[in-house]
N, C-alpha and C positions, 0 to 999 in steps of 0.2 A: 504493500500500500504506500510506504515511504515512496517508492520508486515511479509510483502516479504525480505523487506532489511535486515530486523533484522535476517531472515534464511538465505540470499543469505549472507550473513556479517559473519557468523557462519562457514557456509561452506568454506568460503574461507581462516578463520583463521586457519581451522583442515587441509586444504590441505599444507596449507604455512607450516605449523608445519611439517605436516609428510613430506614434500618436505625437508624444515631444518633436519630433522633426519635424509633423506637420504644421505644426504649432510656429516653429519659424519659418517656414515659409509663408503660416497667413501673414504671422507681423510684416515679415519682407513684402506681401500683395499690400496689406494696405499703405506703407511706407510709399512706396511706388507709385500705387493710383493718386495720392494724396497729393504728392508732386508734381501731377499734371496739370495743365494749364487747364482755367475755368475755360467749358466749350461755349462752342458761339452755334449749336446744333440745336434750333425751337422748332419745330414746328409744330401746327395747331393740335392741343390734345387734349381728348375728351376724359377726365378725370373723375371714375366711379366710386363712391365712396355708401357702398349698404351698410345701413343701419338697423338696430333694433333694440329700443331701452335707453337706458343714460348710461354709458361707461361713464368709471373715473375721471372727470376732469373733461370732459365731453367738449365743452364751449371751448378750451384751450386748444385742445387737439382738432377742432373744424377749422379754430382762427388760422392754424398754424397751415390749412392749405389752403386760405386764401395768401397769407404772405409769404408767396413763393418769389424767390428772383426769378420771374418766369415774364414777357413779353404777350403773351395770349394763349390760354386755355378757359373751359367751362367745364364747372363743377356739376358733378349729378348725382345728389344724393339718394338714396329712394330706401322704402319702408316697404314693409309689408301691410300696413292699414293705418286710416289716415287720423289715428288715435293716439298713435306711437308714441310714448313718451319724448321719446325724443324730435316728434315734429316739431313742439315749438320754440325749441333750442335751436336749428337747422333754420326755421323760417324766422328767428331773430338774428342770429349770427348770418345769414343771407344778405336779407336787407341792408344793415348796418354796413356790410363789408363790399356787398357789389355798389353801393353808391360810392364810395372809397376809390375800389380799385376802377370802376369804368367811366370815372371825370373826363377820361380824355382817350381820343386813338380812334385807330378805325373798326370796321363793323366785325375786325376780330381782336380787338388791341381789349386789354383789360379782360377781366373775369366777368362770363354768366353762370348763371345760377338755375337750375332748375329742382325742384324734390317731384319724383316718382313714388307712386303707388304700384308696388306688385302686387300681384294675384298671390294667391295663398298657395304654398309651393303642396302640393299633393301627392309625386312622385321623387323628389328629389329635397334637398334641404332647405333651408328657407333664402339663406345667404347666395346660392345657387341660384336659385328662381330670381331674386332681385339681382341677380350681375344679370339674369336673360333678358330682363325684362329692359333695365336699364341700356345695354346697347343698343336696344331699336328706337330710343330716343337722342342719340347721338348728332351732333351737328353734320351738316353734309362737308364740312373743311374739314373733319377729324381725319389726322393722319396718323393718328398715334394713341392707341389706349392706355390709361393705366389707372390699375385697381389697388384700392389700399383701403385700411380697414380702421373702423371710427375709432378704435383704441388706440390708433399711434399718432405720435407727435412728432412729423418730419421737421426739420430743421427747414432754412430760409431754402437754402441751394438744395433742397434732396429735390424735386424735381427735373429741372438744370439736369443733372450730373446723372441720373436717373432715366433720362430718352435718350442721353450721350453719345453709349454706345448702338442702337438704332440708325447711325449716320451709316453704317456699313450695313447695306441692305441685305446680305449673308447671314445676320447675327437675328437669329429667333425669337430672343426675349430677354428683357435685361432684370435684375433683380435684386433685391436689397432683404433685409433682415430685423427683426426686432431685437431690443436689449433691453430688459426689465429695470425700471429704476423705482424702489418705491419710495413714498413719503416720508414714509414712517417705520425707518427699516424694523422689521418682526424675522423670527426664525422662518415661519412659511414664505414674508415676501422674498426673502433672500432665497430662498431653499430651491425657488422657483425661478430665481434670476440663474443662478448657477445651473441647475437642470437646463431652460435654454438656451445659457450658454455655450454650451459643450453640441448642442446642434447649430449655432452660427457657426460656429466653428469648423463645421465641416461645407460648408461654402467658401470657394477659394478661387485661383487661378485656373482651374483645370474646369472648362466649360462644360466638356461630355459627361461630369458628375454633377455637376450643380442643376439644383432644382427651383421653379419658381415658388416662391414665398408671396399669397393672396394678399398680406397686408402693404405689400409694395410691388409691386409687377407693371410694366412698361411689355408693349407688344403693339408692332404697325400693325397699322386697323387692315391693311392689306393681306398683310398674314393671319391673322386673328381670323378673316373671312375666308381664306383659303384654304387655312387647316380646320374648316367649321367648328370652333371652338362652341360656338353656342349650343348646336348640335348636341356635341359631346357632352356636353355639362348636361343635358337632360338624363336624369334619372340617380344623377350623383350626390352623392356631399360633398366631396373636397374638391373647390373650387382650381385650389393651384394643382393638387398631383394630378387631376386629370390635365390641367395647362401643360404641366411639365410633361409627361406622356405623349402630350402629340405633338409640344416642340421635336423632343427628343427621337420622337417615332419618324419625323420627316428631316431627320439629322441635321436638326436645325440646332447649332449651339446656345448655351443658357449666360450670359455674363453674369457674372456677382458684380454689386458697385458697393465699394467702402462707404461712400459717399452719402449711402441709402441707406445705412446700419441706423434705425430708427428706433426712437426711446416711447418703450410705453411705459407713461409714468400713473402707477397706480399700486396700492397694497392689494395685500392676497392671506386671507384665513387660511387655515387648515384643511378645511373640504375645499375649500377653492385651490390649493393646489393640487390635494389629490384628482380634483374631480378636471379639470384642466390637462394635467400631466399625461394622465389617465387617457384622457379625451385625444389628446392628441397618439395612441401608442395604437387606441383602437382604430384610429383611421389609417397610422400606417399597416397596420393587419392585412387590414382591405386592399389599400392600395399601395402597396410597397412592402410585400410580405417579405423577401428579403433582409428588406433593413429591420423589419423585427423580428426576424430571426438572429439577426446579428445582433441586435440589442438583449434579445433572450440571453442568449448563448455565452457573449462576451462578459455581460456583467454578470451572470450567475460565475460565471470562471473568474469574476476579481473576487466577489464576496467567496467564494469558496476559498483562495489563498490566500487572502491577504486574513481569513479569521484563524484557518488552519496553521500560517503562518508563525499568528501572534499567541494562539495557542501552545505549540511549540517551544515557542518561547518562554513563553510563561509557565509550563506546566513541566518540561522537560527537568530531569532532576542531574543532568550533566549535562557541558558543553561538548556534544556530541557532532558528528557533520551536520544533524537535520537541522543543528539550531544553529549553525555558522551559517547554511543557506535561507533559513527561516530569514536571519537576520537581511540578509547581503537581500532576500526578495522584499523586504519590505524597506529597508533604504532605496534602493534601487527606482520603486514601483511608485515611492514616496515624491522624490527627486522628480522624477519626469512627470507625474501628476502635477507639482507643486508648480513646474516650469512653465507645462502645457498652462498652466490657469493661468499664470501673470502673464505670460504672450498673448493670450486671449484677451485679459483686460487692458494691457499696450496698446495693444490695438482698438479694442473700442476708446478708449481715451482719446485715441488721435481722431477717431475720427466723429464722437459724439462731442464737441468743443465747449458747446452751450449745456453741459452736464459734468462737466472737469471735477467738482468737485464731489457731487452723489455717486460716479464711476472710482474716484479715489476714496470716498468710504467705503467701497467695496472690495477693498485690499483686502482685509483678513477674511470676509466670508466666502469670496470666490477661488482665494489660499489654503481652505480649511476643509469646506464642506464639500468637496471633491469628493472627499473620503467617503459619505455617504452618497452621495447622489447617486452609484451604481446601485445601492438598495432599492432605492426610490424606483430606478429604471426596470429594475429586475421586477418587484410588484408592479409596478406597469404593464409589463410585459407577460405575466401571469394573467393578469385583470382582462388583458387583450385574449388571453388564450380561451377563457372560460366566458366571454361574453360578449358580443357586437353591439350590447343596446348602450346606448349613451345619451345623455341632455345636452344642450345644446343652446345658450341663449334664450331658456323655458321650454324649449320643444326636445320630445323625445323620440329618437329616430333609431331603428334597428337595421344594422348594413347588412344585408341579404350578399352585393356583392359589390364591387365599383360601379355596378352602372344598374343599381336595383336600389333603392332607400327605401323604407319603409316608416311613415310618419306612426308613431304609439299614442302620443300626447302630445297637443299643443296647449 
């Protein structure tokens, strides 16, 4: 049985390792991007934004995409019924802000405004139904889609930097990421940032792996119509893995942009992160059962050594080999965790600037709670094994398959 540990102990130092190496090469991606000159690449873009409820800090996060460095787009918000809590947050921050921005310019210069009613999503999720419903009210200039989600707070430039790369009409969709900042830091807020941490993370330079991210996605409307993305979203929940799917299906490359690494600022309870965490582990099931396989598999194999490990250590009654290797794998596995997580925060610090200092309070919990957050993934990944039904924004939906949803309760 020693002689299992001592490979299962192996394997997991080669992954920590090449996981640490990834790790510098994101810093070295976002380093790089960062240093590129601001583009001068606008053209007209119809910018989706579905809602439902009041998130965190709601009214901030709408303002924040009206005050884009942006020369001409139109905002289009939409709801599922015209009750929505948050219509009349959307239809005040509206007003207020398209008299602002369309003082002056021509019949595309400055920001419009419109708020959509969807139809109540029946086969597919609700979020889903409002991106379908929302692009057939799209302006007839729209050269450029892009979708993001009422929880996040883009910075001035994350649009700008965000259609960027779109100038190279090769490039299938471009893509950005969230970074949890909370208010009030709490064990769950934090617990939650660091959990999706470690999936920004795995967005980088290498296109043919990267995946569209729904809270920030850029995609020419030409494409968008060509790979009938609308189509496809019918009968689905996950708005991006099915995007990402037919980018990648029509070998079309995914861009990540630093530039888009976007802060949702808002705390999170205890069931709010399991039931989140969670939430996201059962959609990749459905849609990406691979990577929850890897997610299975890899963090049941950290908790297995690293407790076996420190067991060993502790209980072992001589300094024997298992406890010189016990030790050397938990240095080791330590070390390259600990590394992996501060290149990760480097890197959102360069490129979240208007957060410098909430990203620098995050020194010791994104240093520390590494340690745990494979537990967290691994019951995730459990939760994912034993059951498809999930909540959703108040509605409860049962994933039959990717392209089957099944509504339980709204």
């Amino acid at each position: 049985m020693i002689f299992v540990f001592y490979a299962l102990a192996a394997v997991l130092i080669w992954i920590s390792a090449k996981s640490f190496l990834g790790g510098i090469r994101y810093l070295q991606y976002f380093k790089t991007e960062l240093a590129k000159p601001r583009p001068e690449f606008t053209p007209f873009v119809s910018l989706i934004v579905p809602c439902r409820g009041v998130d965190q800090g709601l009214p901030d996060n709408l303002r924040a995409f009206f005050d884009q460095d942006y020369p001409a787009f139109e905002l289009i918000f939409v709801i599922d019924k015209a009750a929505d809590a948050s219509a009349e947050i959307i239809e005040e921050i509206s007003r207020i802000n398209t008299q602002v921005s369309t003082g002056s310019g021509s019949d595309l210069g400055g920001t419009s405004t419109q708020l959509i009613i969807a139809p109540k999503a029946t086969t597919s999720g609700q979020k889903v139904e409002n991106l379908r419903e929302a692009v057939l009210h799209v302006s007839d200039e729209s050269q450029v889609f892009v979708f993001a989600d009422s929880d996040a707070r883009p910075s001035g430039d994350w649009l700008r930097y965000l259609v960027a790369p779109l100038q190279d009409e090769a490039i299938g969709a471009a893509t950005g990421y969230r970074w949890f900042i909370s208010k009030t830091p709490t064990f769950a807020s934090e617990m939650r940032s660091v959990w999706n941490a470690s999936i920004a993370s795995a967005l980088g330079p290498d296109s043919g792996s990267n995946f569209c991210w729904g809270g920030s996605t850029a995609i020419r409307r030409q494409i968008f119509e060509r790979l009938e993305i609308r189509e496809k979203w019918r009968g689905t929940l996950s708005d991006d893995f099915t995007l990402s799917h037919a980018v990648n299906g029509a070998g079309l490359p995914i861009i990540f942009v630093p530039q888009a690494l976007t802060a949702s600022v808002e705390d999170s309870t205890f069931h709010e992160l399991l039931e989140f965490t969670t939430r996201q582990m059962k959609i990749t099931r459905v849609y990406a059962t691979p990577l929850w396989v890897m997610s299975l598999v890899g963090t049941g194999l950290f908790n297995i050594v690293m407790i076996a490990a420190f067991l060993i250590v502790i209980l072992s009654r001589q300094n024997g080999l298992a406890v010189y290797i016990s030790l050397a794998t938990l240095a080791l596995v330590t070390f390259f965790s600990i590394g992996k997580a501060w290149l990760r925060l480097k890197a959102a610090s360069l490129a979240l600037t208007s957060y410098k200092s909430e990203v620098a309070r995050q020194f010791w919990t994104q240093n520390t709670l590494w340690l745990i957050s494979p537990a967290l993934f691994f019951y995730n990944s459990v939760a994912a094994l034993l059951s498809r039904r999930l909540t959703w924004r108040g509605i409860t939906y049962e994933l039959k398959s990717p392209r089957e949803t099944v509504i339980i309760t709204d």
